[in-house]
N, C-alpha and C positions, 0 to 999 in steps of 0.2 A: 806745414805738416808733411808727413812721408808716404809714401804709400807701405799700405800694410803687408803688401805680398815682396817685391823689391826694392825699398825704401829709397825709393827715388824721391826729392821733394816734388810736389805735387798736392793741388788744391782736394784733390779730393781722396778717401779712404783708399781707393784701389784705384789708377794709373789705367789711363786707357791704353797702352801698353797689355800692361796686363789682362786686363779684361779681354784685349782681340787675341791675343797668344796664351796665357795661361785659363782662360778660365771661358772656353770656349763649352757651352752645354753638349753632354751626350746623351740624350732622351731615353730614354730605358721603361718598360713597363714592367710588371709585377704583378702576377695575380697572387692576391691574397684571399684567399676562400671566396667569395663571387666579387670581390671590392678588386677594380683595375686600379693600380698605384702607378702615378708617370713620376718618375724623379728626374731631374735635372742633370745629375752630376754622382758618378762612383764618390761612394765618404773618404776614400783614401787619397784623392783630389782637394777635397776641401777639408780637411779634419782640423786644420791649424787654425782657419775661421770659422769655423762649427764653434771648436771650444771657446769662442769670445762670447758667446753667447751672452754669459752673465756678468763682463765686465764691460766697465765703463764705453770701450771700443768697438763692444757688441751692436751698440746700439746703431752705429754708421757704418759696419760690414752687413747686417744683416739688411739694413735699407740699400745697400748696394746690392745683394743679391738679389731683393726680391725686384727688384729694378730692372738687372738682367735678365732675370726669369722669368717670375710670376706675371709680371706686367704685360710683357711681351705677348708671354702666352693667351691669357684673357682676352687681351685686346683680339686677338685673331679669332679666338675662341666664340667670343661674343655679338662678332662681324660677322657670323655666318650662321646664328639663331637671335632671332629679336625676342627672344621671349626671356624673361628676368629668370636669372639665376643665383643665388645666396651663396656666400663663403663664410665657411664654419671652419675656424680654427680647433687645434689639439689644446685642448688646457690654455686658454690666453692668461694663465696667472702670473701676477709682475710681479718681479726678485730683480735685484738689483736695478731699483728706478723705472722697467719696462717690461713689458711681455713682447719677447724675438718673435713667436710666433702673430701675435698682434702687428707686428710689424708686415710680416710676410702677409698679412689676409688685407690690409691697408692698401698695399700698391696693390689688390685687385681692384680694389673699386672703381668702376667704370657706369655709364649711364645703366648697360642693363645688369652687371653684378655687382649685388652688395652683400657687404662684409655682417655680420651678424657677429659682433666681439662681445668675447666673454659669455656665448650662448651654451657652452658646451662644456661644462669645469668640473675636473678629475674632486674625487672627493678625497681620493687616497693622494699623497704626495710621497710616496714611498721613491726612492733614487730607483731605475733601472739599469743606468751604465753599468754596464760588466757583468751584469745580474745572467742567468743563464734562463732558458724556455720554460724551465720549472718554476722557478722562483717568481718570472713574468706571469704565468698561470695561478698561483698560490695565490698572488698580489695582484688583487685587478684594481681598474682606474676607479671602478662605478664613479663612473659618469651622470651627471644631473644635468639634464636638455633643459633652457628656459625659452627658447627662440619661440616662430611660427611653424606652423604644423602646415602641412599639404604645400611644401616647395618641392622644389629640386636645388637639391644640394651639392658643392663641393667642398672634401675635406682638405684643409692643410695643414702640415705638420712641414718641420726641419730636417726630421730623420724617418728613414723608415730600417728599423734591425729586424726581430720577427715578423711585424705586421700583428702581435697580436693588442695594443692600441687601435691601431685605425678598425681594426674590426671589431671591437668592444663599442668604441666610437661609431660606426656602423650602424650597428646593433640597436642600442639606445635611437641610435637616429630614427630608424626604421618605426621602433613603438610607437614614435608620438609622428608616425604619420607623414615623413619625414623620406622623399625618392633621393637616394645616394648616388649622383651619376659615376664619380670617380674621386680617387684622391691624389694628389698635388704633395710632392716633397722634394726638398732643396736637393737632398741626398740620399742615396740606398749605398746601405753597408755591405750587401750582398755583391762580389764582385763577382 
């Protein structure tokens, strides 16, 4: 196999190489109306492995990201409060054979956070790429929560463009009782 980013052969998707030079996280936060978003990495860094998302390749970039990332973070995260914390993915609905974002809520799972997949499912499946603030406003997810009520939650998505998802996501969270500490994304398109 090659690696995806400088197709050096190599056992695994992305070249550890790459990983310590190209794909080193720049932390960034985001407020989005009271919702703090930490993203990983500017979109313009990762866009060529964003869009594998639904093919076949996706499915072993996006376990290497959340590997670099999400995992890391948690583990430290969770090292410094003992008390259980739930991960709520965006839409975990599988297209093409998996759900990317199921993936990225998966490497959190640690003793005290668990993953809660498929608790949180858009009812509208409308496309947003390229879509503009209007059309994201016109077109909401409504979102139907099936999880536990009275946690503390963290959300994760792949992207964050407006932020008006995660805070729809939010939103619904909060009805059903539901403490939002922060949310979790691979990438902000916002440079």
């Amino acid at each position: 196999m090659r690696c995806f980013s400088c197709s050096k052969l190599n056992f695994n998707i992305i070249c550890k190489t790459c990983v310590e030079q190209l794909f080193v996280p720049a932390i960034s936060t985001r407020k989005v109306g009271t919702l703090d978003v930490i993203s990983f990495f500017k979109y313009s860094s990762l866009e060529t492995l964003l869009h594998s998302k639904h093919k076949p390749e996706g499915y072993r970039i996006y376990k290497a990201l959340a590997k670099m990332t999400l995992k890391p973070f948690i583990e430290e995260f969770v090292e410094s409060d003992d008390r259980d914390v739930y991960i709520v993915g965006i839409d975990e609905y599988v297209k093409s054979g998996y759900a990317h974002v199921a993936l990225l809520t998966r490497a959190m799972k640690t003793k005290y956070s668990i993953p809660q997949h498929s608790s949180l499912m858009a009812q509208n499946r409308v496309n947003y790429s390229g879509k503009t603030l209007q059309f994201r406003l016109d077109h909401p997810r409504e979102f139907i929560y099936n999880g536990r009520s009275n946690i503390d939650v963290i959300l994760v998505d792949d992207i964050i463009t407006t932020g008006i998802t995660l805070q729809e996501a939010q939103k619904v969270l909060m009805s059903h009782g539901v403490n939002v500490l922060f949310a979790l994304t691979l990438a902000d398109v916002e440079e």
